[in-house]
C-alpha positions in Angstrom: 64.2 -66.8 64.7 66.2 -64.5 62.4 65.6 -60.6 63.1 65.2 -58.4 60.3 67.7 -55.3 59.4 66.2 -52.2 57.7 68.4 -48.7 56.6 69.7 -46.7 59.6 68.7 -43.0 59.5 72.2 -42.4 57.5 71.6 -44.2 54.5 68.1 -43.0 54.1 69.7 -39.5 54.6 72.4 -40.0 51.9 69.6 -41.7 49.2 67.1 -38.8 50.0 70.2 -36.2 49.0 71.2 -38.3 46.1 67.8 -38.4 45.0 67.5 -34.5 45.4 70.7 -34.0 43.4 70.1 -35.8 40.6 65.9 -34.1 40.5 68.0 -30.7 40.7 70.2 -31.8 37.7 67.6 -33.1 35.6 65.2 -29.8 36.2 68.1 -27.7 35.6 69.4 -29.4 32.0 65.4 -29.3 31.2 65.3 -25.9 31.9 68.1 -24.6 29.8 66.9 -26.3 26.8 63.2 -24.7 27.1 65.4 -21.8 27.1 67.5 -22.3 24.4 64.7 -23.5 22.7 62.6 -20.3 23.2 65.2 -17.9 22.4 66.2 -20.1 19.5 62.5 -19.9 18.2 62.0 -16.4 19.3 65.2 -16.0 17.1 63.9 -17.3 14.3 60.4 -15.3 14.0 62.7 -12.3 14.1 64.6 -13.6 11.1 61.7 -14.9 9.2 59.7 -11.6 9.3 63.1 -9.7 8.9 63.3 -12.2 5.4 59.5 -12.1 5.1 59.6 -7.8 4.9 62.4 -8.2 2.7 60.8 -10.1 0.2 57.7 -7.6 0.0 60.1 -4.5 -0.2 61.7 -6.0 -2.9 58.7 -6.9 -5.0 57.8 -3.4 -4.4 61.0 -1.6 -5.6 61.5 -4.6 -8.9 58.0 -3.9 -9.8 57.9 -0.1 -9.4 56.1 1.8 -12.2 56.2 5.8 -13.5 51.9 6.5 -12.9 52.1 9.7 -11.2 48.9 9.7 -8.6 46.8 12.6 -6.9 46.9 12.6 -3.0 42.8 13.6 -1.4 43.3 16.8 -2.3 43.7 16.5 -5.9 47.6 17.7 -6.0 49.6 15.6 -8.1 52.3 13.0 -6.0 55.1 11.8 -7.8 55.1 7.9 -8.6 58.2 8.0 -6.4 58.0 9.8 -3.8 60.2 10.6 0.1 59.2 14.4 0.1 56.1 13.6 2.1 57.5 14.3 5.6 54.6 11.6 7.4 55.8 8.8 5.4 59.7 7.6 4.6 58.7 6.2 1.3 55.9 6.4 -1.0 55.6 4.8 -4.7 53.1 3.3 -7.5 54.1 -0.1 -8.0 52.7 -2.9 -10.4 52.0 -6.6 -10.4 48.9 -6.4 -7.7 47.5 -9.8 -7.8 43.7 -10.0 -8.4 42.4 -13.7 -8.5 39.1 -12.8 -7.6 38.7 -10.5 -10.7 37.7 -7.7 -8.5 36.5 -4.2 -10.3 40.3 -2.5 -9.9 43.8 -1.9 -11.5 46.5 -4.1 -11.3 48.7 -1.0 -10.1 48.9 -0.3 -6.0 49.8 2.8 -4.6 52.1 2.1 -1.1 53.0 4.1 1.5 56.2 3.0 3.8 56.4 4.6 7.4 58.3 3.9 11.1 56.3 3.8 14.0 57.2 2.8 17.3 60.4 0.6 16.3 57.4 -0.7 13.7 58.3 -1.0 10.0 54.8 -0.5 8.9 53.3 -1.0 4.9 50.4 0.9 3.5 48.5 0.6 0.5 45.1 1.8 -1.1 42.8 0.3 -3.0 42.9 2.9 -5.4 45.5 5.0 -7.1 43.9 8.7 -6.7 43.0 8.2 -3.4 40.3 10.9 -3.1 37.9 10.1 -0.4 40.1 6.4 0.8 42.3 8.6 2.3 42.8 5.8 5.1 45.2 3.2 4.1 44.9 -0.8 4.7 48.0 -1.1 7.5 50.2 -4.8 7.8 53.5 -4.6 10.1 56.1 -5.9 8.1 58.6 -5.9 11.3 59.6 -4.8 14.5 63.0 -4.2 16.4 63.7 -1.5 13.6 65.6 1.7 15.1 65.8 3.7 11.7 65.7 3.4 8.0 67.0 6.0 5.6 66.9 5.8 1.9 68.8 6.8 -0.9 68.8 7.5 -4.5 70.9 7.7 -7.6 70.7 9.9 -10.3 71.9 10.2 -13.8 74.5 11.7 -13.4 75.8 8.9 -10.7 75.3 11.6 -7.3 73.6 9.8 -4.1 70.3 12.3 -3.2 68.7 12.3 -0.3 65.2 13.1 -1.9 63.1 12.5 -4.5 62.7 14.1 -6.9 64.8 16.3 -6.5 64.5 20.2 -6.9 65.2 20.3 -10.1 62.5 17.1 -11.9 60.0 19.3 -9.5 60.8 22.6 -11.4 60.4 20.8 -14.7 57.4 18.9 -13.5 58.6 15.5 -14.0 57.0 13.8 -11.3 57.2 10.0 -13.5 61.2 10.2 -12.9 63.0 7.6 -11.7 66.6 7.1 -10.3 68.9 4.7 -11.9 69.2 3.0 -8.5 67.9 2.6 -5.1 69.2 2.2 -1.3 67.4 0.9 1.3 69.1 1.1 5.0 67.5 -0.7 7.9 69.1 -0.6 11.3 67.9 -3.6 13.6 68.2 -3.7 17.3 69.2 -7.7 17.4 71.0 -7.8 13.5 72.4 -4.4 13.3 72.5 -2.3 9.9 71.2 -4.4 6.8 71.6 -2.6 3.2 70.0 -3.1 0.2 70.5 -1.9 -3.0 67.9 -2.2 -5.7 68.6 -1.4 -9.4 65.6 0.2 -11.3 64.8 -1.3 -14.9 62.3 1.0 -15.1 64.8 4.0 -15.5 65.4 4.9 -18.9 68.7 6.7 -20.2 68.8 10.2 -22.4 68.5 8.5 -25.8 71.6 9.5 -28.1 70.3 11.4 -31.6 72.3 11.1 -34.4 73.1 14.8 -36.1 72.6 13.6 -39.3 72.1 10.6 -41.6 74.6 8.2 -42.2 73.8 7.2 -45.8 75.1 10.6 -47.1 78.4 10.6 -45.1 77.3 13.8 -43.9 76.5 12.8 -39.7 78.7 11.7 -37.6 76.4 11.0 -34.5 78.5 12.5 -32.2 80.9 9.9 -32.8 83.7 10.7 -34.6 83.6 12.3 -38.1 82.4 10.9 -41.8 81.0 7.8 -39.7 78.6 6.0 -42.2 80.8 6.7 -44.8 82.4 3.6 -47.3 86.1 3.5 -48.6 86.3 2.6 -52.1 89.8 3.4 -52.4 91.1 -0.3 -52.2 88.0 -1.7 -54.5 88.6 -2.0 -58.5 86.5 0.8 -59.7 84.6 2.1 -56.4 83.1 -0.8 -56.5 82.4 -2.5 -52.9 81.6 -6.4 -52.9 78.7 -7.2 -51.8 78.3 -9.5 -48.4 79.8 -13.1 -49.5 80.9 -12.0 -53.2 84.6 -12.0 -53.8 85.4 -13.8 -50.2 87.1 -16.8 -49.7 84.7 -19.5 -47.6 85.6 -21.4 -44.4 87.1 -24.0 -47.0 89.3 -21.4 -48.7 87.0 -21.7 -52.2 86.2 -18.0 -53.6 82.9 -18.0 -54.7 83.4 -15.4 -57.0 84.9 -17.2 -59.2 82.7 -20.6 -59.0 80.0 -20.7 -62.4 76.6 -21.9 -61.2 76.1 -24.9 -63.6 72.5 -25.4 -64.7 70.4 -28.1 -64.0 70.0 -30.9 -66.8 66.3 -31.4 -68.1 65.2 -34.4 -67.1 64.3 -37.0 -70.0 60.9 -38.2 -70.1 61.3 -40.6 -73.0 62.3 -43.0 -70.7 59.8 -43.3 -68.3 56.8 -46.1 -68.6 53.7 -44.8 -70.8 51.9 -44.5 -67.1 53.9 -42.4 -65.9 54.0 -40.1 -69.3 50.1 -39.7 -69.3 
C-alpha cells in the first residue's frame, strides 16, 4: 500500500506569505486609483464650477445695461455700481430669461459679494427693490481668497471705483467704463483675470463747427474741409460720378452717343397679331 504525502509546514508557510503579498499588492494598486480617482473628480468639480461661474459673470458683464435703480430707501444706485462697501460689485444687467411669461422685466438687478472663501451671486426680482430688500442667493464657487475689480475710463486711466467722484458730482449715475477687469484669486488655480470690453459704453460724439456744403467748417479736422477744387476742371465745372471717366475697359463714356431705339414695324406681323 502506497502512503500518501501532503505539504510540510514550510511550503504552507511560504504559499500563505505569497498569498498575503500579492492581497497587499492588489489592495494597495486599488487603493491608489480610488484615490486618484477622487482627487481627479474632486478636481474636476472645482474646475467645472470655476468654468460654470465664469460663464454667468460673463453673461452679466456682455449684457450689462445703463437703468439706474433705487436701493429700499428710495436713493438712487448707479447701474454700475462697487461704492457699496457690503457688496464687491453691483450692476443692472439685461437678457433675464422669462419662459413662463411671468408679470416682470426682462432687466435683473445683481449683487456680487465674498463670503467665507464663497463667491456668492445675488439678484432681485425687481429692479427698485423697495420692500424685496432680501436677495435670491446661488454660490457660484468656493476656494476663492479675493477678487478685486477694475475699471477703465475715457480717458484710458485704471479706477478703482465706480463711478468715480467726478460722474457722481455731475450725477451720471448711467455711466459706463470703456472696459472692465475682473481678478479672482483661487486657492487650488491661483490668480485668474478677465477682461471684459463694454459695448454698451458710448464715446463723446465729435460735432462738426460748421457745415461742409459752404466750405465754411472744418469739423475740427483740418481747414476748408468740404470744400471742391475746380481749378483743374474746364470752366469750374466738376464731372459728375462716371461722366468723363474712362471704364474698366478703357472706353470714356463721355464721349459714347446713346443711339435710340428703332420703332418696331408692325406691317409685318400676321393680321392676329395686329388686332
Amino acid at each position: 500500500m502506497r502512503r500518501q504525502q501532503g505539504f510540510t509546514m514550510l511550503e504552507v508557510l511560504i504559499a500563505i506569505g505569497l498569498t498575503a503579498m500579492i492581497g497587499v499588492g492588489v489592495w494597495q494598486l486599488l487603493n491608489t486609483a480610488l484615490s486618484t480617482q477622487e482627487v481627479t473628480f474632486g478636481h474636476m468639480d472645482e474646475l467645472e464650477s470655476l468654468q460654470r461661474a465664469m460663464v454667468i459673470m460673463s453673461r452679466d458683464f456682455t449684457q450689462l445695461t445703463t437703468r439706474p435703480t433705487r436701493d429700499e430707501f428710495g436713493d438712487s444706485v448707479p447701474a454700475l455700481s462697487n461704492r457699496n462697501q457690503l457688496y464687491l460689485l453691483e450692476l443692472t444687467r439685461a437678457g433675464w430669461r422669462n419662459p413662463l411669461k411671468a408679470a416682470r422685466s426682462d432687466l435683473q438687478r445683481v449683487r456680487y459679494e465674498l463670503v467665507e472663501s464663497e463667491l456668492r451671486r445675488g439678484y432681485w426680482p425687481v429692479l427698485d427693490i423697495g420692500n424685496e430688500a432680501e436677495p435670491r442667493l446661488q454660490t457660484l464657487v468656493s476656494g476663492i481668497e479675493s477678487m478685486a475689480v477694475r475699471f477703465l475710463d475715457s480717458q484710458k486711466e485704471w479706477q478703482t471705483q465706480w463711478p468715480t467722484d467726478a460722474l457722481l458730482t455731475k450725477n451720471e449715475l448711467a455711466a459706463f467704463p470703456v472696459a472692465l477687469e475682473i481678478t479672482l484669486v483661487h486657492q487650488r488655480y491661483g490668480s485668474l483675470r478677465r477682461l471684459y470690453d463694454l459695448p454698451q459704453w458710448i464715446p463723446p460724439t465729435i460735432t462738426a463747427a460748421g457745415g461742409g456744403g459752404n466750405g465754411s467748417g472744418n469739423g475740427g479736422t483740418g481747414e476748408n474741409e468740404g470744400t471742391t477744387d475746380t481749378s483743374d476742371t474746364e470752366g469750374g465745372q466738376v464731372p459728375t460720378e462716371g461722366e468723363g471717366q474712362p471704364d474698366n475697359f478703357g472706353h470714356d463714356s463721355s464721349r459714347e452717343e446713346i443711339q435710340p431705339m428703332p420703332e418696331p414695324d408692325f406691317s409685318q406681323m400676321p393680321d392676329e397679331v395686329q388686332e
